[in-house]
Legacy VTK file of the C-alpha trace (Angstrom):
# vtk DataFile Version 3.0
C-alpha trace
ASCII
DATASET POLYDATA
POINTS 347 float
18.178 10.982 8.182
15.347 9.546 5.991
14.227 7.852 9.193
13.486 10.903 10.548
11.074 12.298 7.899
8.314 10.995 10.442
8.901 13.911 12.613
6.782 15.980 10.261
3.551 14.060 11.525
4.870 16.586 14.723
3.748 19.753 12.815
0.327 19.216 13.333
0.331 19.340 17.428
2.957 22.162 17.107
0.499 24.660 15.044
-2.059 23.250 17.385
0.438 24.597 20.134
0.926 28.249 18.851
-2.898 28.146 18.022
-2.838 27.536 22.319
-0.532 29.568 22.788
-0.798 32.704 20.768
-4.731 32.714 20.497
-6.276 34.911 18.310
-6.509 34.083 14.692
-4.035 31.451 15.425
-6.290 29.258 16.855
-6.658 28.071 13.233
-3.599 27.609 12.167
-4.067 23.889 12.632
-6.728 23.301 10.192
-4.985 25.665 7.609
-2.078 23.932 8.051
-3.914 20.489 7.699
-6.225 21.068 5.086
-5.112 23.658 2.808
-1.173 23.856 2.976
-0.597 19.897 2.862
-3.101 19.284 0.320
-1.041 21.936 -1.707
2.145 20.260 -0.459
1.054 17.006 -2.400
-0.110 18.651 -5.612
3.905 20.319 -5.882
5.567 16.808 -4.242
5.732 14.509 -6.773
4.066 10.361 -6.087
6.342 7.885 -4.856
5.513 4.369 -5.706
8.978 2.586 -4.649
9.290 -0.270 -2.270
11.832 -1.221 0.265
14.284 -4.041 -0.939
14.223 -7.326 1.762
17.840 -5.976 3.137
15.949 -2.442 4.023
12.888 -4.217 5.264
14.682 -5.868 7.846
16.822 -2.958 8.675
13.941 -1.015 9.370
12.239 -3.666 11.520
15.040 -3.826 13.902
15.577 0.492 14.284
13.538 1.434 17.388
13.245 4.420 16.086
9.824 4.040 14.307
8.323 2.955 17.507
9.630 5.499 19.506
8.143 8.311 17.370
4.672 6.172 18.214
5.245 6.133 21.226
5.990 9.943 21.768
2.415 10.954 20.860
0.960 9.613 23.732
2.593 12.618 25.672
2.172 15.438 22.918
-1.691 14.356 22.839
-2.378 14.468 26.463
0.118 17.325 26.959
-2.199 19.287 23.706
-5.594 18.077 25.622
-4.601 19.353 29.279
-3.226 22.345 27.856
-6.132 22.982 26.140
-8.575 21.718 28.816
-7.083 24.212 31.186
-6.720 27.373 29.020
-10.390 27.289 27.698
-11.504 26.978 31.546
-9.469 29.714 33.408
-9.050 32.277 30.017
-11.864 34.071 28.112
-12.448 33.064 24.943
-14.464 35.296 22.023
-16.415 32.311 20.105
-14.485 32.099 16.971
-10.956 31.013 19.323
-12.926 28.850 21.300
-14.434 26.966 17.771
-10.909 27.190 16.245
-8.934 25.739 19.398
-12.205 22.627 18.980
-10.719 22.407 15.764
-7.685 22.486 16.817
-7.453 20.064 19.246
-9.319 17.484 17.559
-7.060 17.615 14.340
-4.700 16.226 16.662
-7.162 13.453 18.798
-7.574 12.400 14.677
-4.141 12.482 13.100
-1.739 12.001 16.066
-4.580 10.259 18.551
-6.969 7.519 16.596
-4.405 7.128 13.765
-1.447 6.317 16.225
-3.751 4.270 18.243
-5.009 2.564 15.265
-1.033 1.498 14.494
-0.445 0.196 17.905
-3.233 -1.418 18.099
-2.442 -3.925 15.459
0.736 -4.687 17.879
1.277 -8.210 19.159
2.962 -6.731 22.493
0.526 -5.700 25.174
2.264 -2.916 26.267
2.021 -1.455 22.862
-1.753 -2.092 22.545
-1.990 -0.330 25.542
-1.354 2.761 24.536
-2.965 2.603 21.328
-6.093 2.291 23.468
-5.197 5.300 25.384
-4.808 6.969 22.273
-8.421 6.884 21.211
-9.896 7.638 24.626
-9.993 11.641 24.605
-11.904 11.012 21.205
-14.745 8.767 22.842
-13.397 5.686 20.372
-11.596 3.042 22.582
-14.136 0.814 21.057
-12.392 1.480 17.821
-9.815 -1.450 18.833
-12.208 -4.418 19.296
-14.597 -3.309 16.107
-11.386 -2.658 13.754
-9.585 -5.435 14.588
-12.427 -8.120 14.720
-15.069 -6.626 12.828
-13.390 -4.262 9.992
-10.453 -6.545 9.044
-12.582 -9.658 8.844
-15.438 -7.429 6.580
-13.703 -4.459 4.923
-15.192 -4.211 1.512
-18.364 -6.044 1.987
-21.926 -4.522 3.468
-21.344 -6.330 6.568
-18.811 -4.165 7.574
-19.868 -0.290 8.892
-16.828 1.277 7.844
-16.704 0.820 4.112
-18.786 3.495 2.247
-21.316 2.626 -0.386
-21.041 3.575 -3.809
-22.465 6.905 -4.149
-23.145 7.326 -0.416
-21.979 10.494 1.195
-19.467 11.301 3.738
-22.158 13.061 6.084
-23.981 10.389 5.597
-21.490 7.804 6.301
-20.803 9.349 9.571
-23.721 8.807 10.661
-24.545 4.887 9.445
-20.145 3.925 10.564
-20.235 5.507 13.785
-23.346 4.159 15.036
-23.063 0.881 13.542
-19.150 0.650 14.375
-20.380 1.124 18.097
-23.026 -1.853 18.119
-20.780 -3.975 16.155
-18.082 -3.679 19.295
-20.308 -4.539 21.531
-21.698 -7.646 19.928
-18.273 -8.874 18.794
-17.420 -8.339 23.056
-20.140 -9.915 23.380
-19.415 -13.417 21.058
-15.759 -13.159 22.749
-17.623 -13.220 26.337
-19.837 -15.945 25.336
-16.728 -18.054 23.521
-14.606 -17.762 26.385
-18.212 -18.537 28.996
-17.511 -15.453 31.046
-20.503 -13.326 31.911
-21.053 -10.095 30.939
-20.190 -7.837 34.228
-16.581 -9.626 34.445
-12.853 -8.828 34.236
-12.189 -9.545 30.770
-15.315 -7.268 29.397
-13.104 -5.120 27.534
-16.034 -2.674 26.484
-16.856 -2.271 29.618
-14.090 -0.869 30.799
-13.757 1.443 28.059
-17.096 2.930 29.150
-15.913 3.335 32.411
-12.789 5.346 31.274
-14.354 7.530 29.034
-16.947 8.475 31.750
-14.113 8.972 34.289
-12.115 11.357 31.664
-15.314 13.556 31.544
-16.375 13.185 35.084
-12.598 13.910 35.835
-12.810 17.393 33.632
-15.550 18.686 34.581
-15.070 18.323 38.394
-11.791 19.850 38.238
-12.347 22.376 35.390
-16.197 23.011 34.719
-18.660 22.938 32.267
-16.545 24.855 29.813
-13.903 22.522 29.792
-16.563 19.740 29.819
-18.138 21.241 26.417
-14.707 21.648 25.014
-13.608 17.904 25.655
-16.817 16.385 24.264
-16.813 18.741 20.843
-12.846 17.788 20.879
-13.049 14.449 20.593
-16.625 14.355 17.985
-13.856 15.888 15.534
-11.236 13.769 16.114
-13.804 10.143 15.209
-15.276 12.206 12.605
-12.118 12.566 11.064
-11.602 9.635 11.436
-14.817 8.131 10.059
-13.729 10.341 6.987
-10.695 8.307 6.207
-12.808 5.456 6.826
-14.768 6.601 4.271
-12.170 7.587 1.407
-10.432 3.893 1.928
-12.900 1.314 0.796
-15.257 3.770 -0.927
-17.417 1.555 -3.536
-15.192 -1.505 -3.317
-16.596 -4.847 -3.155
-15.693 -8.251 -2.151
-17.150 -10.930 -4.462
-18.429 -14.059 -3.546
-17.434 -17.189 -4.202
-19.317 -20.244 -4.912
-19.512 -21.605 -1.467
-21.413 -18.436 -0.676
-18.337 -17.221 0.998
-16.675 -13.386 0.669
-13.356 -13.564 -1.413
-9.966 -12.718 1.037
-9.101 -9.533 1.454
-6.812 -7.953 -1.167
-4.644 -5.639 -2.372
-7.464 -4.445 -4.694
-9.938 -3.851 -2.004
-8.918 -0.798 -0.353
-7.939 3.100 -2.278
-4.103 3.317 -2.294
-2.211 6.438 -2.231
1.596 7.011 -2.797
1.652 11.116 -2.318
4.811 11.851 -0.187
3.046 14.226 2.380
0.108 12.371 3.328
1.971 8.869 3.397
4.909 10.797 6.140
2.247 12.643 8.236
-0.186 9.913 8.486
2.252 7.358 9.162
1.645 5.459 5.858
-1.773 4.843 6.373
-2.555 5.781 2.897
-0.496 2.552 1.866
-3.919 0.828 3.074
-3.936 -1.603 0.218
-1.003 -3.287 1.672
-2.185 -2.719 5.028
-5.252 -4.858 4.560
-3.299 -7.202 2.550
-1.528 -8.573 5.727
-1.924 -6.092 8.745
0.601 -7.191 11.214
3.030 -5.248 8.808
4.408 -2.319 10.792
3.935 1.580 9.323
7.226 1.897 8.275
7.624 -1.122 5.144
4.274 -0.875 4.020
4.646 -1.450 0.113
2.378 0.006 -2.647
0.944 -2.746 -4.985
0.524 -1.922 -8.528
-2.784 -3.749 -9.177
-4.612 -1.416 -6.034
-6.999 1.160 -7.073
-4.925 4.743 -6.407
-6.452 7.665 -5.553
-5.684 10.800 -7.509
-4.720 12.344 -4.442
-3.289 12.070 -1.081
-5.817 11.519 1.908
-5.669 14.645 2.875
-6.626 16.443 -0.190
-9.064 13.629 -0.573
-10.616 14.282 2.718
-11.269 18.106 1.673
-13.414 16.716 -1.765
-15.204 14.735 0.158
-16.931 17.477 1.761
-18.147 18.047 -1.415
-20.299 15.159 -2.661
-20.655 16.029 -6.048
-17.244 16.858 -6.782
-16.449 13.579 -5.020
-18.818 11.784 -6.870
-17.528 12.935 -10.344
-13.994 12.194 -9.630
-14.246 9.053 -7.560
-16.907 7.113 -9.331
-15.263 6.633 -12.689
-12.250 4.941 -10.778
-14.330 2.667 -9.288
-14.352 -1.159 -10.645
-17.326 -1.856 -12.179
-17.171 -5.021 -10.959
-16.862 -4.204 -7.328
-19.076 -1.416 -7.094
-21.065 -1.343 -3.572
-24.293 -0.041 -3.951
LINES 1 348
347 0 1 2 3 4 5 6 7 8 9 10 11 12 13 14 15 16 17 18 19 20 21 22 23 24 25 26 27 28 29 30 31 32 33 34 35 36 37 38 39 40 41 42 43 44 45 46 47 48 49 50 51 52 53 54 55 56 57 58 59 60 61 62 63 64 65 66 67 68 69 70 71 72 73 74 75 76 77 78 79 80 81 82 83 84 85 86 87 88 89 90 91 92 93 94 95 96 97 98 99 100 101 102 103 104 105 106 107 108 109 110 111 112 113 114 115 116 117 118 119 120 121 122 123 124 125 126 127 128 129 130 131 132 133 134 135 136 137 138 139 140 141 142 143 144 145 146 147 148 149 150 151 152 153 154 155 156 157 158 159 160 161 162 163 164 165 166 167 168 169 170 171 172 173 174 175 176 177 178 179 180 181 182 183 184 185 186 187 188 189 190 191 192 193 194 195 196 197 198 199 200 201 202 203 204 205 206 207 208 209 210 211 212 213 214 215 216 217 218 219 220 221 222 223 224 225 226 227 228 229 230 231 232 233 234 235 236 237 238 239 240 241 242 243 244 245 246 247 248 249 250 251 252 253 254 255 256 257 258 259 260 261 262 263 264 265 266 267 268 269 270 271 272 273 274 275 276 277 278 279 280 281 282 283 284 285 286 287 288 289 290 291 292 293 294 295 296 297 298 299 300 301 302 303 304 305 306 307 308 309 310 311 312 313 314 315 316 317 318 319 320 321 322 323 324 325 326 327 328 329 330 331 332 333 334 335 336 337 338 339 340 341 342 343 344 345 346
């Protein structure tokens, strides 16, 4: 049964469902549910910093069952997004349902769309990878794959890389800076790929390409069969579900720093470089992302035997609850910035 306590990353898309279905004041159940009852969820739960023995490690490994609840979020996503596509074109809408089904929606493009996607895409099969890609289509951010997995992995904690947050920087401002830089970085590092494997730009294997050619035919797509409506709702959609993302992005490396060594060159990645968190809620509905330490640490490692490491810098609270302060700068800044290394601060 303790296999199954991933089915609660399902509770998002199912108040996104009643918000769909029931209208109304429902229409924000989602965001309720995802940023006031969970973050009150992990203050009651208590932390839980043990680690799978080897036996249990490869026990897990070999139980499809953690990549079949992957795998089922490529249907509850585009089955959400349809449903949503085609209710906000054919139904009337007063402004506050058609806001909270945005919402709504792009809760789910974040935790069950880019965050799956992000998962598989760290896969070795191509099938897998596949899907994780069309995962982060509906939220514009197929171009997540190629900058996370050569840009952000190879830089995380250094001020090469887009998507770790400065020391004292805000999250609005991070948006901004990641997601414009995260976008040029893709295309350069497709770029360097083209050029190392002396294919030309317009050419099969320009990945990039063809994710700008999906995207495009996903909003093309809506708004010949649905309208402008829909069209509006599928763009604002998917801006929440990268800028949620972008805020995790933020709250994982905030203020770390790589050193350098003498050759000039940036220290490995470590445990050390990335905010850990071992609150029970946040760790089940994010998949373990919040077990990013050990993610970075060696990111082949599947979801599901992530391990906490006791030398990481821990947050004080789950991701989700830290996602809520940091809306709040100050407040962020005065609870963050003490827990910062001194050493490792990134200005």
């Amino acid at each position: 049964m303790k296999d199954l306590k991933y089915l609660a990353a399902f509770s998002i898309p199912i108040m996104a469902v009643l918000g769909l279905s029931f209208q109304g004041y429902w229409v924000w159940a989602t965001p309720l549910f995802a940023f006031v009852c969970i973050p009150v969820l992990e203050l009651i739960f208590p932390v839980d910093t043990t680690n799978l023995q080897s036996e249990d490690v490869d026990s897990r490994l070999k139980r499809k069952i953690f990549d079949w609840l992957l795998y089922l979020n490529l249907p509850i996503v585009y089955g959400i997004v349809i449903y949503a596509l085609i209710l906000v074109a054919h139904q009337p809408l007063e402004t506050y349902e058609f806001v909270g089904l945005i919402f709504s929606v792009g809760i789910v493009l974040g935790v069950n769309g880019i965050n799956v996607g992000h998962e598989l895409g760290h896969r070795q099969q191509t099938n897998e990878r596949f899907l994780g890609k069309a995962l982060l289509l509906p939220s514009f951010y197929m171009h997540f794959y190629i900058e996370h997995n050569f840009g952000h992995h190879l830089h995380a904690a250094t001020p090469e890389d887009p998507a770790t947050a400065k020391y004292n920087q805000s999250v609005y401002s991070f948006w901004l800076t990641s997601t414009i830089r995260q976008y040029f970085n893709a295309w350069n590092i497709q770029k360097k790929l083209l050029k190392n494997n002396k294919q030309s730009f317009f050419c099969f294997k320009n990945d990039m390409l063809w994710y700008t050619v999906f995207q495009l035919l996903y909003l093309v797509s809506v708004t010949l069969l649905l309208g402008t409506t829909a069209l509006l709702f599928a763009i604002c959609a998917g801006v929440v579900g990268f800028i949620l993302l972008e805020t995790v992005n933020y709250i994982e490396h905030y203020g770390l720093l790589r050193l350098k060594t003498k050759s000039g060159r940036y220290e490995r990645v470590k445990e050390i470089h990335s905010w850990n968190s071992n609150h029970v809620i946040g760790r089940i509905v994010l998949y373990e992302l919040t077990r990013h330490s050990d993610h970075h640490f060696k990111s082949s490692k599947k979801y599901q035997i992530l391990d906490c490491h006791g030398d990481s810098p821990q947050m004080p609270f789950g991701y989700p609850t830290s996602m809520v302060l940091a809306m709040v700068p100050p407040l962020w800044f005065k609870i963050m910035n003490k827990r910062v290394p001194r050493s490792m601060v990134l200005n």
